[in-house]
C-alpha positions in Angstrom: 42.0 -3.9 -4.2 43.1 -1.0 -1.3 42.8 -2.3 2.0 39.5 0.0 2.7 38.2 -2.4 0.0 39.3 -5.5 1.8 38.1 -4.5 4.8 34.7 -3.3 3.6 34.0 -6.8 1.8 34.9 -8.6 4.8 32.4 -6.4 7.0 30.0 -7.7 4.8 30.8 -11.0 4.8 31.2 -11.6 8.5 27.8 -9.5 9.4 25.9 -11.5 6.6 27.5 -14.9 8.2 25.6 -13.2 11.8 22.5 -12.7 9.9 22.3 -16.0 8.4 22.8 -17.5 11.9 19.9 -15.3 13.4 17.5 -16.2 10.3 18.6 -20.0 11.4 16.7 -19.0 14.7 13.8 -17.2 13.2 13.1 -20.5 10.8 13.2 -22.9 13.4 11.5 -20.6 16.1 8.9 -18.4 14.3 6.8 -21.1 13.3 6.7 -23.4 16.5 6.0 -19.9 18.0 9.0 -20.2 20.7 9.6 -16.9 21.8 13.3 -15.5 21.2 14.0 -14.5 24.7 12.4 -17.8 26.2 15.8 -19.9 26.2 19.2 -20.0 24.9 20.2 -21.9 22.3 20.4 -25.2 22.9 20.6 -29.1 21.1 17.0 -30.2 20.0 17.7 -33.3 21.0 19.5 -33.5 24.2 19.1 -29.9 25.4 22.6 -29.2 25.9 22.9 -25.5 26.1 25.2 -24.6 22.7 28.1 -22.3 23.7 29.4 -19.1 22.3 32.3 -20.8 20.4 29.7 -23.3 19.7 27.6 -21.2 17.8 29.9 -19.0 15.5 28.6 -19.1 11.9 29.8 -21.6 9.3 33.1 -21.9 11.6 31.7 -23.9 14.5 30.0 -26.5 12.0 33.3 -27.2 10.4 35.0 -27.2 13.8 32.0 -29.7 15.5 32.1 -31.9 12.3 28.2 -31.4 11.9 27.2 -33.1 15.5 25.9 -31.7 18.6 29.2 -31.6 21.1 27.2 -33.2 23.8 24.9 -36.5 22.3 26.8 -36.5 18.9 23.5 -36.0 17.1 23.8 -35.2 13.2 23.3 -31.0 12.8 20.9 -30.0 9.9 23.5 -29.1 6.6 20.7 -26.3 6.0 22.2 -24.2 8.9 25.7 -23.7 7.6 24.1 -23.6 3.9 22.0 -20.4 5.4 24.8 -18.5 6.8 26.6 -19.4 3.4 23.9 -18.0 1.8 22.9 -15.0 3.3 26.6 -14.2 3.6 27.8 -14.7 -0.2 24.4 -12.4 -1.0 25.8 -10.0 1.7 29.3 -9.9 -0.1 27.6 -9.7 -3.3 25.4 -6.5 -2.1 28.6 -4.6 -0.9 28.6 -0.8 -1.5 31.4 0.3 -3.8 31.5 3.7 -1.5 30.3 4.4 1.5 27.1 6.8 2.2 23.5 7.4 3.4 22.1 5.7 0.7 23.8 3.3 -0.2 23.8 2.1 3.4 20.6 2.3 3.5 20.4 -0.5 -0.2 23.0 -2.8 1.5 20.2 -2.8 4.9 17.0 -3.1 2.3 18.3 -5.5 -0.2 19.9 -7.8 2.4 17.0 -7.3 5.2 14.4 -8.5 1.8 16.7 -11.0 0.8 16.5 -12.6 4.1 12.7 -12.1 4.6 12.2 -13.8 1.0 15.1 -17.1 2.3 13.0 -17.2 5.6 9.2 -17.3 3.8 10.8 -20.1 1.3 12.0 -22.6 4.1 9.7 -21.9 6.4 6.3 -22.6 3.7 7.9 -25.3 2.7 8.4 -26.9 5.8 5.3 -26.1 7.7 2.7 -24.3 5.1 2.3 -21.3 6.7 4.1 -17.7 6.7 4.4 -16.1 9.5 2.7 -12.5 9.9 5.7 -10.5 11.7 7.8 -11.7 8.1 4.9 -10.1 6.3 4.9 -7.0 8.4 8.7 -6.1 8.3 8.6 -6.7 4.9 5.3 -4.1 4.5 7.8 -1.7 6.9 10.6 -2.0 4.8 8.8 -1.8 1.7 6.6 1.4 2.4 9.8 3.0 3.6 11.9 2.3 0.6 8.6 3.9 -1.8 6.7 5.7 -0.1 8.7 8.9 -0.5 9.5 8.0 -4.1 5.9 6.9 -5.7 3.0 8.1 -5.4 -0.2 6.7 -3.5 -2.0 4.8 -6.4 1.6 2.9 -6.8 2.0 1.6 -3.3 -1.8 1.8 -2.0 -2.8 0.6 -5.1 -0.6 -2.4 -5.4 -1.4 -3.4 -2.1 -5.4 -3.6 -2.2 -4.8 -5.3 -6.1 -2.4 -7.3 -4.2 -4.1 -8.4 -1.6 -7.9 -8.1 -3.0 -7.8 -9.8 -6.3 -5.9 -13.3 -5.2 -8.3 -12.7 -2.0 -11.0 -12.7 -3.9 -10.4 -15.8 -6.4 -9.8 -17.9 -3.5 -12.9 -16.9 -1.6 -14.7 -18.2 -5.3 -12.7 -21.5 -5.2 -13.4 -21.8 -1.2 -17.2 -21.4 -2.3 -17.2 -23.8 -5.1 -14.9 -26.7 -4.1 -15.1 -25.8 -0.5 -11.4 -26.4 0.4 -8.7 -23.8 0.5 -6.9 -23.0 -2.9 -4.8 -20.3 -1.3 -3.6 -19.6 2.2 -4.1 -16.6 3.9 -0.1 -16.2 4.5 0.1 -16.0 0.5 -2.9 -13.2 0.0 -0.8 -11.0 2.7 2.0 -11.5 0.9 0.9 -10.6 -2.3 -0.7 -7.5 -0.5 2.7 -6.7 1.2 4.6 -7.4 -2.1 2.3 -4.8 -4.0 3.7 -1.9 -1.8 6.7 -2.4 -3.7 6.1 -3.6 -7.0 2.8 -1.3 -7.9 -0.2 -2.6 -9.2 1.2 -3.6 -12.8 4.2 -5.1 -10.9 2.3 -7.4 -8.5 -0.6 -8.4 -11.8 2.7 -9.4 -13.0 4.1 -11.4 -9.8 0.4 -13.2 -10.0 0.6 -14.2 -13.3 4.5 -15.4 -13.5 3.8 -17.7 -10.0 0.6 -18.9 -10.5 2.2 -20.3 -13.9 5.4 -21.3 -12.0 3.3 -23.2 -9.2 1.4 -25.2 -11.7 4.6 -25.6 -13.6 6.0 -27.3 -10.7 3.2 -28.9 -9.6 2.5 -30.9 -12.8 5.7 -32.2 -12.8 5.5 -33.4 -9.8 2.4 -34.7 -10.2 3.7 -36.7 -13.5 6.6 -37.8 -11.3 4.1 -39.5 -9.1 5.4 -37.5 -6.2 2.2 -36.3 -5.1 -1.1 -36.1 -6.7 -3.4 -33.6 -7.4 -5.3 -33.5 -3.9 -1.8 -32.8 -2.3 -1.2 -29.3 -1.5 2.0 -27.6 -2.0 3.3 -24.1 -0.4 2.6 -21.7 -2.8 5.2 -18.8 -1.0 8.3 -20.1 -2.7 6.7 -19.8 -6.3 5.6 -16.1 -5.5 9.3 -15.3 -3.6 11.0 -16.8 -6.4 9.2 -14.0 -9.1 9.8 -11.2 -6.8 13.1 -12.0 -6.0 13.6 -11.6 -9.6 11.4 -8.3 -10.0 13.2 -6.8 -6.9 17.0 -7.3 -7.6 16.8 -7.9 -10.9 14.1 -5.1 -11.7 15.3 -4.2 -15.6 15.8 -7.9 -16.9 12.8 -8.9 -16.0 11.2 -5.6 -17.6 13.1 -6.6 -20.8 12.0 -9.7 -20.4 8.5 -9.2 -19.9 8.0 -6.4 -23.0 9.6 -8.9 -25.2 7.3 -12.1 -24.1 4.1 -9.9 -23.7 5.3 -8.0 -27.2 2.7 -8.0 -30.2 4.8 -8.5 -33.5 
């Protein structure tokens, strides 16, 4: 490995540490709607304002032994395990050479990939995606096809996206009257269909809706909830397009061979 090498894999490390630190503050903030430039960082439980040194990725966990350095309260694992995260993914997406576009793939892939981290932990926790996640990711999407495709892919995927699961939970709404799908789901599966075409998103329906019910009835067999709990659907859909977007010809092959007629 040269030394441009070296130095090109630790960029990416280090800035995906920083991004995993800011998506820390976008999960906790977004969805108890505390705006970013309201306050600096500080302890939830005591207040105590967290200090530069206090706050470097991964580093300053290790180095405050997972407490606050003021009331010695117990810091989530999930915060270091973020950084981790989105900085192994960002070492993992390094360009092999260095140009227009493949800056521009390092940006999309690690931007989506932290969009798709940020929708899983935050449905899970509080049932809900927030609509700014939804919009970047229509931004980011529309700019990465829109050049590329043509119409009836992108504007096409979107309405199927969005209109057909819209659609089927306005009929269960009507017949059960309770919610079988939120409304942060629907966009999503409309924002998702800008990049995945209307084919790509039938399939993203099909693959979580299975998933979610999957899941569901084991946990329901498990006795961990029952079948008038609801569960966040957004990690079941982020976990098929996560697989459709990285991962685009595998899961082609994999699909032609499961949907193949013998």
């Amino acid at each position: 490995m040269s030394n441009v090498d070296f130095f090109l894999y630790l960029f990416s490390l280090l800035f995906g540490l920083c991004i995993g630190s800011f998506l820390n503050a976008v999960i906790y903030r977004l969805p108890r709607k505390i705006p970013f430039g309201a306050s600096r960082s500080h302890c939830t439980n005591c207040n105590k304002l967290i200090y530069w040194y206090e706050n470097l990725p991964v580093i300053s966990y290790i180095f405050l032994r997972g407490k606050c350095s003021g009331c010695k309260t117990r810091i989530s694992i999930m915060y270091p395990l973020i950084e981790l995260t989105v900085g192994l993914f960002a070492l993992f997406l390094t360009p092999k050479t260095l140009s227009a576009e493949s800056l521009w793939n390092f940006f999309f892939f690690l931007s989506v990939f932290s969009c798709f981290l940020a929708i899983i932990c935050i449905d899970l926790r509080f049932h809900i995606i927030p609509n700014v996640i939804n919009i970047y990711l229509a931004i980011l999407f529309l700019c990465a096809v829109v050049l590329k495709t043509s119409v009836m892919h992108w504007l096409g995927g979107m309405l199927l996206g969005a209109l057909f699961p819209g659609a089927v939970a306005a009929l269960f709404y009507y017949l059960k009257g309770v919610d079988g799908l939120g409304g942060g789901d629907i966009k999503l599966y409309g924002v998702l269909g800008i990049y995945l075409g209307p084919s790509g998103i039938m399939y993203n329906l099909t693959f979580s809706c299975f998933l979610g019910a999957f899941v569901g009835g084991i946990l329901i067999l498990l006795k961990v909830m029952d079948r008038r709990t609801r569960i966040p659907f957004g990690p079941f859909i982020v976990v098929v397009a996560f697989a459709q977007v990285f991962f685009p010809s595998q899961f082609d092959s994999f699909t032609q061979s499961l949907f193949s007629i013998h």
